[in-house]
SEDO-326107 format. One line per field, with one value per residue (C-alpha): residue in three letters; x, y, z. Coordinates in steps of 0.02 Angstrom, whole numbers, always signed. Example, Ala and Ser with C-alpha at 12.3 -4.5 7.8 and 13.67 -1.06 7.14 Angstrom:
# residues 2
type [ALA,SER]
c1 [+615,+684]
c2 [-225,-53]
c3 [+390,+357]
# end
This chain:
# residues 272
type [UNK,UNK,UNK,UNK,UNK,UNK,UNK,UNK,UNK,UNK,UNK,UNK,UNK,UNK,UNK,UNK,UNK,UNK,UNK,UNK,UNK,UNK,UNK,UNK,UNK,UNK,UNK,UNK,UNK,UNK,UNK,UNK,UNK,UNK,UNK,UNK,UNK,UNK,UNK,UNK,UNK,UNK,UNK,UNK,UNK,UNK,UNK,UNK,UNK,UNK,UNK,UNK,UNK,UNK,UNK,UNK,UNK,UNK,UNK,UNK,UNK,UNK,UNK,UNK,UNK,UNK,UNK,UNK,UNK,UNK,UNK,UNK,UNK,UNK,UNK,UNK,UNK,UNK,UNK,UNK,UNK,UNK,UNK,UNK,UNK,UNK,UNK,UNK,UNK,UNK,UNK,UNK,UNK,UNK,UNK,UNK,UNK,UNK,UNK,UNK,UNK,UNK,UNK,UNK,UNK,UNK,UNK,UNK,UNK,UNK,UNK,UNK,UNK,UNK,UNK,UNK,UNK,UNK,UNK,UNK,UNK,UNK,UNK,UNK,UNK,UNK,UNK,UNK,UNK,UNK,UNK,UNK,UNK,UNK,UNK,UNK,UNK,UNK,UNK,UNK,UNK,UNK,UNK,UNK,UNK,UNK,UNK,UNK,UNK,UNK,UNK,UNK,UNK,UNK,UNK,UNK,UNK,UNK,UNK,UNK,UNK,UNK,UNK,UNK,UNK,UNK,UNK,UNK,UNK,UNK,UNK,UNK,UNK,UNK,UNK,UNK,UNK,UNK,UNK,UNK,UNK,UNK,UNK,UNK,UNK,UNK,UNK,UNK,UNK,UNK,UNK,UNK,UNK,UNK,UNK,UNK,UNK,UNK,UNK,UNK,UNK,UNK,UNK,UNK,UNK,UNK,UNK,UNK,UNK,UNK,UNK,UNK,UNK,UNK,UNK,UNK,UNK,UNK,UNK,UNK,UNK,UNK,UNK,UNK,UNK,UNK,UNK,UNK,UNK,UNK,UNK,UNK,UNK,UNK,UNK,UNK,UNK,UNK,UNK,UNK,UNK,UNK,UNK,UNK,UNK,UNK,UNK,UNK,UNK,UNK,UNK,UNK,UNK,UNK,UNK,UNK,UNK,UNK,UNK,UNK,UNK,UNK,UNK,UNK,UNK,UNK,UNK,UNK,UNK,UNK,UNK,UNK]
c1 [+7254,+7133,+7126,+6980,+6874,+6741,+6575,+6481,+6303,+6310,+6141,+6089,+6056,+6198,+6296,+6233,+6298,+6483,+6457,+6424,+6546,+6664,+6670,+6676,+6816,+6928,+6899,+6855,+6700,+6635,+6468,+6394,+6205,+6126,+5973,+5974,+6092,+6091,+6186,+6314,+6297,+6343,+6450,+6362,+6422,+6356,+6442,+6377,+6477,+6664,+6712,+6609,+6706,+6866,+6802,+6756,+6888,+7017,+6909,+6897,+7084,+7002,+7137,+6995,+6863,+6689,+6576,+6422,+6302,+6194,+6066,+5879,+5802,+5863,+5862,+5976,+6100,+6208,+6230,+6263,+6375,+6451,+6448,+6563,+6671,+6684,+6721,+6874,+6930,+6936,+7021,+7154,+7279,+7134,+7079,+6928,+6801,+6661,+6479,+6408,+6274,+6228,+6133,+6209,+6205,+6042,+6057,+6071,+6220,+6154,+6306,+6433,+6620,+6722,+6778,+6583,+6547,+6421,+6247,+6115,+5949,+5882,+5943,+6006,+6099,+6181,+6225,+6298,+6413,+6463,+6507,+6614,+6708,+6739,+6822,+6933,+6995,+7040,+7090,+7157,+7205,+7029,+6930,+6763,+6632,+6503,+6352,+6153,+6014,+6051,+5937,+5961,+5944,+5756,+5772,+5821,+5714,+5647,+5625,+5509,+5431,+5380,+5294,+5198,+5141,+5073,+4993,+4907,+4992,+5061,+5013,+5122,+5205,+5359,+5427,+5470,+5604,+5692,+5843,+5994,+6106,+6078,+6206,+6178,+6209,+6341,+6427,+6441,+6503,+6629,+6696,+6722,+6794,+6915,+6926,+6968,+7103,+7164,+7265,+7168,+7127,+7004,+6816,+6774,+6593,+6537,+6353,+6264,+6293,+6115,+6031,+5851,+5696,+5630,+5469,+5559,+5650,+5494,+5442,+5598,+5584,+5387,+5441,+5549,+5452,+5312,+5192,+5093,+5188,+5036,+4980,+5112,+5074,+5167,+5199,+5330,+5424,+5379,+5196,+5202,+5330,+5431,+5614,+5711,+5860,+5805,+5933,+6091,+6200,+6365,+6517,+6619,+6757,+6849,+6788,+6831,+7006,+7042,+6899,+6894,+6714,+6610,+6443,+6321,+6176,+6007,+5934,+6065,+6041,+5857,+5824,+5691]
c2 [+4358,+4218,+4079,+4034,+4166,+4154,+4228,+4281,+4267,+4153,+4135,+4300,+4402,+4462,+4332,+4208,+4343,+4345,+4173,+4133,+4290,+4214,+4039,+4120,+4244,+4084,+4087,+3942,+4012,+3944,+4012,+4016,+4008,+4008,+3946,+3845,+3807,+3814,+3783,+3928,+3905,+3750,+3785,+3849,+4005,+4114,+4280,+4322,+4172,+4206,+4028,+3968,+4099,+4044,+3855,+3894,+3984,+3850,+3737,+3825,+3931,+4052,+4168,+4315,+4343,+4448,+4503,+4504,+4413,+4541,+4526,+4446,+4618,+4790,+4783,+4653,+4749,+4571,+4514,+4679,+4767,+4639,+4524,+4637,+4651,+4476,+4433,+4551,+4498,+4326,+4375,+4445,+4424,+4366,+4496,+4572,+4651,+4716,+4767,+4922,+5060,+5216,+5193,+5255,+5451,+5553,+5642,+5815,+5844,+5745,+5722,+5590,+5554,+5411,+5547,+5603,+5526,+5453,+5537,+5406,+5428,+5246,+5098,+4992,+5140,+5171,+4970,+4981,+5148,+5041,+4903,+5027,+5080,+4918,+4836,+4998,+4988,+4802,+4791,+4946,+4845,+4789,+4869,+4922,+4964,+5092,+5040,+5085,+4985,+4832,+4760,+4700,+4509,+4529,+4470,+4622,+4689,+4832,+4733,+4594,+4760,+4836,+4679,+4634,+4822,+4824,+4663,+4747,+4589,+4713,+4898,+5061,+5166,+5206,+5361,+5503,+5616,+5459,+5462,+5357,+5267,+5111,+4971,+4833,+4662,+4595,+4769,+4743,+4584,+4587,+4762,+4663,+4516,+4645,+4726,+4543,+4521,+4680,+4792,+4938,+4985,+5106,+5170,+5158,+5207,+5069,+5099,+5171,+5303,+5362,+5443,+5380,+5419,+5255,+5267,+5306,+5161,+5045,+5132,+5062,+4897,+4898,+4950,+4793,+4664,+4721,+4767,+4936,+5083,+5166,+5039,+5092,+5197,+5339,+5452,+5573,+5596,+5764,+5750,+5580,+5683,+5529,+5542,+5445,+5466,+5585,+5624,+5534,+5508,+5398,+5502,+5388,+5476,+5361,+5181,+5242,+5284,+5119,+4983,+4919,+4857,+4989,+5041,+5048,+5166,+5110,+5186,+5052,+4926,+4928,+4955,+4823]
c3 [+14554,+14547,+14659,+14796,+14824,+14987,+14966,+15107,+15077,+14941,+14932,+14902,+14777,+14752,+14821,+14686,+14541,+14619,+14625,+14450,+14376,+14474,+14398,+14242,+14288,+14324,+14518,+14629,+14698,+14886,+14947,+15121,+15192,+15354,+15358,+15175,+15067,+14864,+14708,+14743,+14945,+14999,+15157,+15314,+15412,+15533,+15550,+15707,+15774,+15790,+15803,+15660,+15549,+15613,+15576,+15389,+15361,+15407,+15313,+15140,+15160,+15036,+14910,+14948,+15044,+14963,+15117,+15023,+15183,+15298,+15396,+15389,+15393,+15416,+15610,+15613,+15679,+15745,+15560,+15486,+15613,+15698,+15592,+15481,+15617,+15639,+15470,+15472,+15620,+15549,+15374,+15429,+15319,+15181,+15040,+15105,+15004,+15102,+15016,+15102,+15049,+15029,+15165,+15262,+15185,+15263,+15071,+15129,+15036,+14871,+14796,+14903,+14869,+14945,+15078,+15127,+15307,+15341,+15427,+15432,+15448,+15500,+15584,+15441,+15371,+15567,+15552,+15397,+15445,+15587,+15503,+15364,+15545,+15596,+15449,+15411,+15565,+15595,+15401,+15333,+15173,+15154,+14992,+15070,+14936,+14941,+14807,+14771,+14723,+14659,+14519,+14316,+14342,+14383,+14556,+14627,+14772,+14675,+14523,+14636,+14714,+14568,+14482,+14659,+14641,+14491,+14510,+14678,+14788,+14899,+14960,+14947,+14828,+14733,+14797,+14641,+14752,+14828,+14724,+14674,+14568,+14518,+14476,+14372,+14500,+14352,+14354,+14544,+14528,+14426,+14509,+14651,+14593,+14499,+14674,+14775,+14623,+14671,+14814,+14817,+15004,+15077,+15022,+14828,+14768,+14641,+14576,+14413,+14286,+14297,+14460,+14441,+14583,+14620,+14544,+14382,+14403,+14420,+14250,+14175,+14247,+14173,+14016,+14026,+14062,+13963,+14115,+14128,+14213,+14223,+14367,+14488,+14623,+14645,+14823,+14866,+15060,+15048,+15049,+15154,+15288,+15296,+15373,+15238,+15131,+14982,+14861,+14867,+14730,+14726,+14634,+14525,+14489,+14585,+14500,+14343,+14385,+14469,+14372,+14237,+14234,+14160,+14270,+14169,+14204,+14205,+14053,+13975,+14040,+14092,+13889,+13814]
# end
């Protein structure tokens, strides 16, 4: 199935990705802002508002719906909770693909399937469990994705963090036992354009191949864009006692039974 496909958060990160795969795929893509639109978000929607979904979604009469949009910062509990809930309230009967994260695993058990519950740790990871909750229970037909860091494009947030690091624009470290699995953003986006073409309901764990400690991952990402690994600072939880997520890693043996799309792991595709 093609047809109209909503994007929530079209100005995002991600949001701009599905945008563009999307076009290409043979979709008619529609992105939303809030506070300013762009090239792939030209229709404004605030998901905390029930009304204004309910008005946008008349509007545009999307084919598919991908929940991409969350909130300004990770206490914005209103966008990413509720609004979740909002936006499934309002697709009912709309194929719903919601974005969440591992997040919202405290790592303790490392290794997470699509039946793991979730244990966070910290407030955004509590918001996003809550908003996993909400649209499984007002959409059990909805496909509800569980992904990692998100980078590859060289706008992804620890792409940005790792070249303001080096360049000593902004203090802190790259931690070398925080660990997951990062997913190319195109690998994301077309597994969940494949997913909004789709009938596949319930959890599915779409990230990486390779499970890679962040500070690792900034060596890749230096290594790409010909900067200095060596200048990136390095820390560990451990010493720092800091009550994060360690070691969480996304199974796949799910996603490669039902995708198509191959995740690539970032060794790949982080390769100069």
């Amino acid at each position: 199935m093609t047809g109209r496909v909503l994007i929530t958060g079209g100005s995002g990160s991600l949001g701009r990705r599905v945008f563009a795969r999307a076009a290409v795929a043979g979709w008619e893509p529609v992105g939303t802002y809030l506070a300013a639109p762009a090239p792939t978000a030209e229709v404004r929607l605030d998901i905390r508002d029930p009304d204004d979904l309910r008005r946008v979604l008349a509007d545009v009469r999307p084919d598919a719906i991908v929940h991409t949009a969350s909130g300004r910062d990770r206490n914005d509990w209103p966008s990413t909770a509720d609004g979740a809930a909002h936006v499934a309230m309002a697709a009912r009967g709309i194929r719903l693909v919601h974005v969440s994260s591992d997040a919202i695993f405290s790592g303790r058990d490392v290794h997470y399937d699509e039946s793991a519950l979730p244990d966070p740790v910290y407030r955004y990871g509590a918001a996003k469990a809550a908003a996993e909750t909400a649209v499984r229970a007002i959409d059990p037909s909805a496909a509800v994705v569980r992904t990692s860091l998100i980078l590859g494009d060289g706008n992804g947030a620890h792409e940005l963090l790792t070249r303001e690091l080096i360049a000593g624009r902004v203090e802190g470290a790259l931690f070398t036992d925080e660990i997951r699995k990062p997913v190319h953003v195109d690998d994301l986006a077309d597994a969940l354009l494949e997913l909004a073409s789709g009938d596949f309901a319930g959890v599915l764990n779409v990230a990486g191949a390779d499970a890679v400690s962040r500070y690792d991952l900034g060596v890749l990402v230096a290594h790409r864009d010909g900067l200095d690994p060596a200048a990136i600072p390095s820390a560990s939880l451990a010493a720092l006692g800091l009550q994060r997520p360690g070691d969480v890693r996304l199974v796949l043996d799910r996603a490669k039974q039902v995708l198509r799309t191959r995740l690539r792991g970032a060794n790949e595709f982080l390769a100069r």
